[in-house]
C-alpha positions in Angstrom: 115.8 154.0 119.3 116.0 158.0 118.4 119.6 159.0 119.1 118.9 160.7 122.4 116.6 157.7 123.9 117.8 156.3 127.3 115.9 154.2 129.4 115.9 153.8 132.6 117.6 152.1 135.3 114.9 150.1 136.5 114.2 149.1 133.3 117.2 146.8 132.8 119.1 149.4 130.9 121.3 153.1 131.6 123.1 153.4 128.3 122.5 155.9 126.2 123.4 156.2 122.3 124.9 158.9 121.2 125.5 160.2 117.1 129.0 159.7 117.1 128.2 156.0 118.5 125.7 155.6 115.0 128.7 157.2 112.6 131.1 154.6 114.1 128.5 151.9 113.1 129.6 150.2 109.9 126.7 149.6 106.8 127.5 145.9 105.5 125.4 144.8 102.3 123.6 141.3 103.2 125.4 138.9 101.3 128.9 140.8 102.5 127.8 140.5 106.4 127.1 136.3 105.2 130.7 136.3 104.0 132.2 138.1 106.7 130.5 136.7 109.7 129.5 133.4 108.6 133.6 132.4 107.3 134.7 133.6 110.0 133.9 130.4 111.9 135.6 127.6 112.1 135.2 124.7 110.0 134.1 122.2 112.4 131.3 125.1 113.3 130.2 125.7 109.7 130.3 121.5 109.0 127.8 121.6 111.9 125.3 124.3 110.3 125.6 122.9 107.1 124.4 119.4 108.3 121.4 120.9 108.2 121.1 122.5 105.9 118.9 120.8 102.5 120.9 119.7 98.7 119.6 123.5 97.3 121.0 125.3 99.9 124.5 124.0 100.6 125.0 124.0 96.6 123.9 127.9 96.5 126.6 128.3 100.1 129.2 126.8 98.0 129.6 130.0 95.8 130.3 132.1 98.8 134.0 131.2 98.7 136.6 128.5 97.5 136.6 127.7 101.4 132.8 127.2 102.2 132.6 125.3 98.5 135.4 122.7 100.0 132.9 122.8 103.6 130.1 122.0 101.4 131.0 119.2 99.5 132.3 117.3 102.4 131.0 113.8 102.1 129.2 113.4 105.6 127.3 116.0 104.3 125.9 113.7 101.2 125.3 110.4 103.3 121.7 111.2 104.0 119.6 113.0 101.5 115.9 114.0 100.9 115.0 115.1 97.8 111.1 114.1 98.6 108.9 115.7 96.4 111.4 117.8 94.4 112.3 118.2 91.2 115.5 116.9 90.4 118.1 116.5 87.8 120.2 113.3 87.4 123.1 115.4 87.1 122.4 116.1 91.1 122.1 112.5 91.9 125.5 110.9 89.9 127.1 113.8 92.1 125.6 112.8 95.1 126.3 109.0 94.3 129.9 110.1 93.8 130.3 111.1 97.1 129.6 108.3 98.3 125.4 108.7 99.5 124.2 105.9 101.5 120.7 106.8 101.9 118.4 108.5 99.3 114.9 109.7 99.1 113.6 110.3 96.1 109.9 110.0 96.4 107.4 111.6 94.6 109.9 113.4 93.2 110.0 114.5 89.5 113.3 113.1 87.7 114.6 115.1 84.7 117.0 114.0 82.6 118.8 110.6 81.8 121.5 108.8 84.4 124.3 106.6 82.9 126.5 105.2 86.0 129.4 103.6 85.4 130.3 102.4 89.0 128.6 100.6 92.3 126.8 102.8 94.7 127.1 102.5 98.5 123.2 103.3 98.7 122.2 101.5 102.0 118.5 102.8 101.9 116.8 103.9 98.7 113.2 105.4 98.9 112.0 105.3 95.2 107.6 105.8 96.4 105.5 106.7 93.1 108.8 107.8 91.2 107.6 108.0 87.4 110.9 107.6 85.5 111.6 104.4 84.6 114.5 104.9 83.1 116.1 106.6 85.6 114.9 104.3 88.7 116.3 100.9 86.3 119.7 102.7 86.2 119.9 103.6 89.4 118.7 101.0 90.9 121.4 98.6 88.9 124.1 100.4 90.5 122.8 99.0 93.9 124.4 95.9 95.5 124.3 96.7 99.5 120.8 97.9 99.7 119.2 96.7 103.6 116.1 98.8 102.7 113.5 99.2 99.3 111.0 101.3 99.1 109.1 101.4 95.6 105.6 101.7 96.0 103.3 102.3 93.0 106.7 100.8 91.2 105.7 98.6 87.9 108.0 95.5 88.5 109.9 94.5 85.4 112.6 91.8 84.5 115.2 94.7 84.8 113.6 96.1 88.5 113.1 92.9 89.6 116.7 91.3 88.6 118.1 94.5 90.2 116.1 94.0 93.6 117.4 90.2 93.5 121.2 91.3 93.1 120.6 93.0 96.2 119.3 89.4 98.2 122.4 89.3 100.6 121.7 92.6 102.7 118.1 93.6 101.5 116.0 93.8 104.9 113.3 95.6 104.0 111.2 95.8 100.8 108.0 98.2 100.8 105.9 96.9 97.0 103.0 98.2 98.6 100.6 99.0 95.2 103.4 97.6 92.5 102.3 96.0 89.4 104.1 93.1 88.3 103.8 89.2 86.9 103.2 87.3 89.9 106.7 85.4 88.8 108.4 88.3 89.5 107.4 88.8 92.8 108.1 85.0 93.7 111.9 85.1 92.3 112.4 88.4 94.4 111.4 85.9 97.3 113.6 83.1 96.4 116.8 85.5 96.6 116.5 87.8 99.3 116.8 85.4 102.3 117.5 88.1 104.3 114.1 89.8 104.5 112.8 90.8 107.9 109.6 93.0 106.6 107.9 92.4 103.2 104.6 94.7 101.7 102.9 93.7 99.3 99.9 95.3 100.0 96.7 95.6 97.6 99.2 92.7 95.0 97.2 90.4 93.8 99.3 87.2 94.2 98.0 83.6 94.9 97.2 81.5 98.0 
């Protein structure tokens, strides 16, 4: 509004702003009105926004302050991640792994670099749909033990996938093959060990009768 606009009554509205009203106003630069405003909330408040919030953007929050960096690495935070068709560096997953991630998406996502892990995950659920790093998906897969659900369509099954999937045969639920490529031996010792399996695809496989 112009300084000297004033609606009306039966409008909703009878204020009236006046110039000294504007010089009182304070001019805060964008990031400084984030900083201000935004940690000035409680924790509990700021846990909430960042849950969801995606990987990019709580990592970029964290260099707001030493206080909304502590917020943002919080581990409930990093239990269930989607980096679905992004591209992502391994350095981003060992830290997610670290703090303890339970369920990871990483299909059709493009993988750059190389991952070396030198403990167990507590991956849960592990989406790794048409993921083209072999590499990467052998080594992280290895690190899994507790897995209840597999996804790895498109996947080509070698002795090191498949030995990987079979160390998983106690808790492992749900496997999703759908379009792998693989010896048909492979697919049969996956079978044998994962006694545990509720829903199995192994749609357009070509295995025997």
């Amino acid at each position: 509004y112009d300084v000297d606009c004033e609606r009306t009554e039966a409008e909703g509205v009878h204020s009236k702003i006046s110039e000294a009203d504007i010089e009182n106003l304070e001019a805060v630069d964008g990031s400084d009105a984030l900083t201000r405003n935004f940690g000035d909330l409680p924790n509990e408040l700021i846990l909430k926004v960042f849950s969801y919030s995606e990987p990019k953007e709580l990592i970029s929050c964290g260099q707001l302050s030493k206080r909304i960096r502590k917020i943002s690495h919080d581990k409930s935070l990093w239990q269930q991640v989607n980096l679905s068709k992004k591209v992502v560096k391994t350095e981003l997953i060992e830290m997610i792994l670290n703090k303890g991630c339970t369920s990871l998406n990483l299909s059709k996502s493009t993988i750059l670099g190389c991952l070396s892990l030198d403990k167990e995950s507590q991956l849960r659920s592990l989406n790794l749909d048409d993921c083209t790093n072999i590499e990467v998906l052998e080594e992280l897969l290895a690190s899994c033990y507790l897995l209840e659900k597999l996804e790895m369509q498109y996947a080509t099954i070698g002795p090191k996938l498949e030995a990987s999937i079979r160390q998983n045969g106690k808790t492992l639920q749900i496997l999703n093959l759908y379009y792998s490529f693989g010896m048909q031996g492979h697919y049969l010792d996956i079978i044998k060990d994962c006694q545990e399996l509720k829903e199995v695809y192994f749609g357009r496989i070509r295995l025997s009768d």
